[in-house]
C-alpha positions as CSV (number, residue, x, y, z in Angstrom):
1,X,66.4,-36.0,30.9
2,X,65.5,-37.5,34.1
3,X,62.0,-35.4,34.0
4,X,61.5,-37.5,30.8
5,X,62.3,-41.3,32.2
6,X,60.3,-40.3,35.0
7,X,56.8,-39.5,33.0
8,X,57.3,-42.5,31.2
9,X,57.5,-44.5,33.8
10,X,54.9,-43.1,35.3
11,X,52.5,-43.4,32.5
12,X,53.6,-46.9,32.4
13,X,52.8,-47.6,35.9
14,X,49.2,-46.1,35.5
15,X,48.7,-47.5,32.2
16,X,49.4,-50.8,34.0
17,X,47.1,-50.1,37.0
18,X,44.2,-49.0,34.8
19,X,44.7,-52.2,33.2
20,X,44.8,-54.4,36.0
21,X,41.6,-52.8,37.4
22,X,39.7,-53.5,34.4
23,X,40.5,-56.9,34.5
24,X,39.2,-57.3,38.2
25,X,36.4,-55.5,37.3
26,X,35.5,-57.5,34.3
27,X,36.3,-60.7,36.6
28,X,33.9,-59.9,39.4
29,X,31.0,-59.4,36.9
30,X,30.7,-56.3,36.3
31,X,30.5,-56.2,32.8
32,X,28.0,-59.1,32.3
33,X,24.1,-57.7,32.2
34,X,24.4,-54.6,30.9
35,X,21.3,-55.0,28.6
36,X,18.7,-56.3,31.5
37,X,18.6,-52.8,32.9
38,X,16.5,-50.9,30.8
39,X,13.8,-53.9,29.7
40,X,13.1,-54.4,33.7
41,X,10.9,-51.1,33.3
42,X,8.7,-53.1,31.0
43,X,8.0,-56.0,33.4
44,X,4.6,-56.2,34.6
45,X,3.8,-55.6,38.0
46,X,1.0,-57.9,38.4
47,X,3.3,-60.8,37.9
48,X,4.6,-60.2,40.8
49,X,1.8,-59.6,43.2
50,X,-0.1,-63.0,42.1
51,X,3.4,-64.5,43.2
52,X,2.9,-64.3,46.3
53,X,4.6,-60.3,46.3
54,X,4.0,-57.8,49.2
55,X,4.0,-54.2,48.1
56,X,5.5,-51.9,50.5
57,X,4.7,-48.2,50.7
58,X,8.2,-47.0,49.5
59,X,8.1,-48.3,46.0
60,X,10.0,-52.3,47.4
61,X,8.2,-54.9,46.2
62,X,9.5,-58.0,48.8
63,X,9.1,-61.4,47.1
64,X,8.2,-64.1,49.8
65,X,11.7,-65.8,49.8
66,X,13.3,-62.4,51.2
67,X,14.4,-60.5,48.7
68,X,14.2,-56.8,47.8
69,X,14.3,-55.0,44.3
70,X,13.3,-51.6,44.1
């Protein structure tokens, strides 16, 4: 019987851990652009470069301000 009250409360205990990790997750953001992903494939290059961009020769383009993409 003990072998039983043990499982449960361990299935409580991860149940509640699982929980807790989604809601951390979900707090920091993770969960908030899911959809931008796959329509920054159809942005246009060009857009960039007559921005001011700097095309480097492993595929970053390096915006004037400092930042990176890939």
């Amino acid at each position: 019987m003990w072998t039983l009250s043990f499982l449960v409360f361990l299935s409580i205990t991860l149940g509640i851990g699982a929980w807790l990790l989604f809601m951390w997750s979900v707090k920091k953001g993770q969960y908030e652009d899911a959809e931008d992903m796959k329509y920054r494939m159809l942005e246009d290059d060009d857009i960039q470069r007559k921005k001011g961009a700097i095309k480097h020769d492993r595929g970053l383009t390096c915006i004037q301000y400092g930042k990176c993409r890939i």
